[in-house]
N, C-alpha and C positions, 0 to 999 in steps of 0.2 A: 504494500500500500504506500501510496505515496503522500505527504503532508505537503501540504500547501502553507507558505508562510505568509504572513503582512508584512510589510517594510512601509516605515513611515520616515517620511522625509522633510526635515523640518528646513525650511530658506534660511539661508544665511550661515557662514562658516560661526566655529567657536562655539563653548557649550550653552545649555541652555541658563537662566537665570532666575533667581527665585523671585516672587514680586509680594510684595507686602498691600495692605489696606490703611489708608490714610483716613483718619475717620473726622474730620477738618476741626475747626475751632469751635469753642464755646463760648458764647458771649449771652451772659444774665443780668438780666434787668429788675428790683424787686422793686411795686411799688405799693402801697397803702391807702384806704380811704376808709373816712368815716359818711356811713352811710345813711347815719340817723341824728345829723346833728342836734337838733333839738332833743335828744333825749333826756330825763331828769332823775333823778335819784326813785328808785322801786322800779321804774324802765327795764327795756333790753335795749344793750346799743350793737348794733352789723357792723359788722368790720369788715372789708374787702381786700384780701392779699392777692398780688397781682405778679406773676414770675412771668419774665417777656425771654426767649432763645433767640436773638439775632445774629447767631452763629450758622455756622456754616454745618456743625456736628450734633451729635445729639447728646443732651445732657441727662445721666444716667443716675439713679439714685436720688432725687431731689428729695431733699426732707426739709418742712417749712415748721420753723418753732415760732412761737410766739410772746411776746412779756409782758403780760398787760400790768397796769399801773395798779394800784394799791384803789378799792373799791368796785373792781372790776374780778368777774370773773366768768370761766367760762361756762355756756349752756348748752348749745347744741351747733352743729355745722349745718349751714343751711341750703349749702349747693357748692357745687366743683363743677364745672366747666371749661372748654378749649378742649382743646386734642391732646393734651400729655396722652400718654396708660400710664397707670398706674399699676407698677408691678406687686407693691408691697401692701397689705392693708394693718396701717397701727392708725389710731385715734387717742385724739384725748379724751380722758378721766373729765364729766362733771363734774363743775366748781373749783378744777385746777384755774392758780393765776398763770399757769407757763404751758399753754397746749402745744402739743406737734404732731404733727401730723408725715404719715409718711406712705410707699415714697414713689415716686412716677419718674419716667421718663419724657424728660419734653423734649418733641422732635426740634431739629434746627431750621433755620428759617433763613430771611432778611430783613433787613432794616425797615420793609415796604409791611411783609410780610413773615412777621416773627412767629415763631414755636409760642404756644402761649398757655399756662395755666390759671385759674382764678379760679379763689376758695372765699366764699364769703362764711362767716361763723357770727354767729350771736353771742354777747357778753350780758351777764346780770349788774345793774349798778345798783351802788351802797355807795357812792363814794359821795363827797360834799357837792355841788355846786362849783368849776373851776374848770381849769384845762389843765390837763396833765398829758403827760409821753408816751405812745404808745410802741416798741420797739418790734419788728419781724426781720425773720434773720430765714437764709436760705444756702445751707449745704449740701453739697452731691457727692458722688464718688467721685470724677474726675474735674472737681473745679474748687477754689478756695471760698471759702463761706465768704454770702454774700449777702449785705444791709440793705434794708429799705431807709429812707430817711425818714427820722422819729416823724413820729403824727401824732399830732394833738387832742385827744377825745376831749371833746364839750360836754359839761354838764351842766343841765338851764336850771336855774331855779324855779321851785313849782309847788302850789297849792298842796297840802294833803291833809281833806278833811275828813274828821271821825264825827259819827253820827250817833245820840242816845237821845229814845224819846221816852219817857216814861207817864204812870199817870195814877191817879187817884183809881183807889178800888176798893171793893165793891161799890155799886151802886145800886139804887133803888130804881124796878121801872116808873117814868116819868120822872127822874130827877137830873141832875148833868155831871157830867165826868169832868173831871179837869186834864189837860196834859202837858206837858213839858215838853219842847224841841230843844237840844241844846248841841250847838255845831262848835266845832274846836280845829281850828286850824295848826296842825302843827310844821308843816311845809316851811321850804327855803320863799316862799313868794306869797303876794297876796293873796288871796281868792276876790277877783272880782263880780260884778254882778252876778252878785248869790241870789237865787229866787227858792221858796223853798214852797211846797205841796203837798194838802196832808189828806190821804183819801177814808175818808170817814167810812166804819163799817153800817152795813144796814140797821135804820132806825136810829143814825143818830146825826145830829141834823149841829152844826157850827152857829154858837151864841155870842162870842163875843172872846176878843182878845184882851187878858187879864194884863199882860206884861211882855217887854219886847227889853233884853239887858246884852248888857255884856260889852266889849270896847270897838267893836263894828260900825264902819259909820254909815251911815245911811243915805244910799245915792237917788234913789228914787222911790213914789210912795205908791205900794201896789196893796190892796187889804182884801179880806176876803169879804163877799159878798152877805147882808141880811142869811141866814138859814140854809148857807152853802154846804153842799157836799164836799166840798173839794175846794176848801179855804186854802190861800194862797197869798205869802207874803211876798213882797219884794222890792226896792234891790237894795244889797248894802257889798260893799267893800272890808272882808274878815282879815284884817292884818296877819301876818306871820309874826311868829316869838320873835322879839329882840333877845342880842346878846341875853343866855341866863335868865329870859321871863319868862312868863306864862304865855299858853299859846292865846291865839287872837277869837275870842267866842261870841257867840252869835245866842241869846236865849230869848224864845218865844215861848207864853204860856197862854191857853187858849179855854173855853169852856166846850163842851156838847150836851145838848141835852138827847135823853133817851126817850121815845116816844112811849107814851102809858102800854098800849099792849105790845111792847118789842119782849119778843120768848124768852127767858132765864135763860143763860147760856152763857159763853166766857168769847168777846168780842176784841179784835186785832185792827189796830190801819196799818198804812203802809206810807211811806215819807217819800217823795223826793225830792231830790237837790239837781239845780244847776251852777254851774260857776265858769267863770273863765271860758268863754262859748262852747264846753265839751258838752257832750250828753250830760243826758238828766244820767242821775244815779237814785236807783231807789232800794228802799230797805224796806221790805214787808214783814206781813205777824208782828207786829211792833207795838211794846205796851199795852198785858191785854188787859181787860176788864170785864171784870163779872158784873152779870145785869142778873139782881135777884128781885123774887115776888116783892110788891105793897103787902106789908104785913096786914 
């Protein structure tokens, strides 16, 4: 039998040569935004970390830490987007101040059109009122750790009022309940135009306002109607605590009466507040009162 051979013939004299993969540059870009400037103390504030590749190669390993400032901390990641992959999945621990996250590969790019990853994250605030530094820092496998330039998170000053209505109990049918509103501002800020609404349970009908206290001052005059359901004050300006005082309170004291045949039974309203053009806020089952028989 006869074997037949190949002969391969390569052009050009001298041997052949090994040839390597140049896998081109890396060039990282990190930058930061705060996403919620207005946010205020009990808030979430977004944060936006931003890694740009305008390299020519791919940057492998990226792991993005973060430092938040003192009353800041972390809550949850709210989106990643761009074309990295992501080879590795580590997350941060809630209510860590120093998350990171890890780790992707960001393709390279150009200048036009760069490799790109963004991570936005949600942070919880407790911190005062102020601006403070927010630092993100971004390591790879083959590149030297790289800064975003500090950014400043804002925190606005803001209203935080606490609500307690209570009231006189038991009562007799056909006679009237007394109740107390009393609003307490403890927040970094005013509470402006406070309007306040109180929705009477069935059978008992708004008599008259006994007393209106407390250090509030009084922007305009709104009162509740003859034999209202749904008596409504309003507007007053609730100061915030100064340095070491007391907070800024707002106290309305009101009557109702119960109508002769409203059923024995144990009766609730329900309060709301506005302030500061947010929504109403309202507190229901508030303050009950027992309507017992005419002896």
């Amino acid at each position: 039998m006869t074997r037949l051979g190949l002969a391969v013939i390569v052009a050009g004299a001298g041997p052949l040569t090994s040839c390597s993969l140049v896998s081109g540059n890396i060039s990282l870009t990190v930058r930061q935004t705060d996403l919620s400037p207005k946010s205020a103390p009990k808030d979430f504030k977004t944060i936006e970390i931003e890694i740009v590749n305008s390299g020519s190669g791919v940057a492998r390993g990226i792991v993005i830490r973060d430092a938040l400032p003192d009353g800041f901390s972390y809550v949850s990641t709210k989106s990643v987007t761009g074309d990295a992959i992501r080879t590795r999945t580590s997350d941060p621990a809630i209510n860590t101040p120093s998350p990171t996250w890890g780790a992707w590969s960001v393709p390279g790019g150009t200048a036009k059109r760069p490799g790109r990853l963004v991570l936005d994250f949600d942070a919880a605030v407790s911190a005062a009122p102020a601006k403070t530094p927010n630092f993100a820092e971004v390591t790879g496998d083959d590149t030297d750790p790289v800064a975003a330039p500090p950014l400043a998170l804002s925190v606005q000053p803001t209203a935080a009022m606490e609500l307690q209505v209570t009231s006189r109990s038991p009562v007799t049918q056909g006679q009237g309940a007394r109740y107390t509103i009393t609003l307490r501002n403890t927040g970094t800020a005013a509470a402006h135009g406070t309007f306040i609404s109180a929705g009477l349970p069935s059978g008992f009908i708004y008599t008259a306002t006994t007393e209106i206290g407390g250090n509030a001052l009084r922007m305009g005059r709104t009162d509740p109607l003859p034999k209202s359901l749904l008596p409504s004050w309003g507007t007053w300006d609730v100061p915030s605590p100064e340095a070491g005082g007391p907070a800024g309170t707002l106290r309305i004291v009101f009557d109702a009466s119960v109508v002769g045949d409203e059923p024995p039974g144990n009766y609730r309203i329900s309060v709301s507040i506005t302030y500061n053009n947010l929504p109403a806020q309202t507190v229901a089952d508030q303050a009950q009162v027992t309507v017992v028989k005419k002896p």
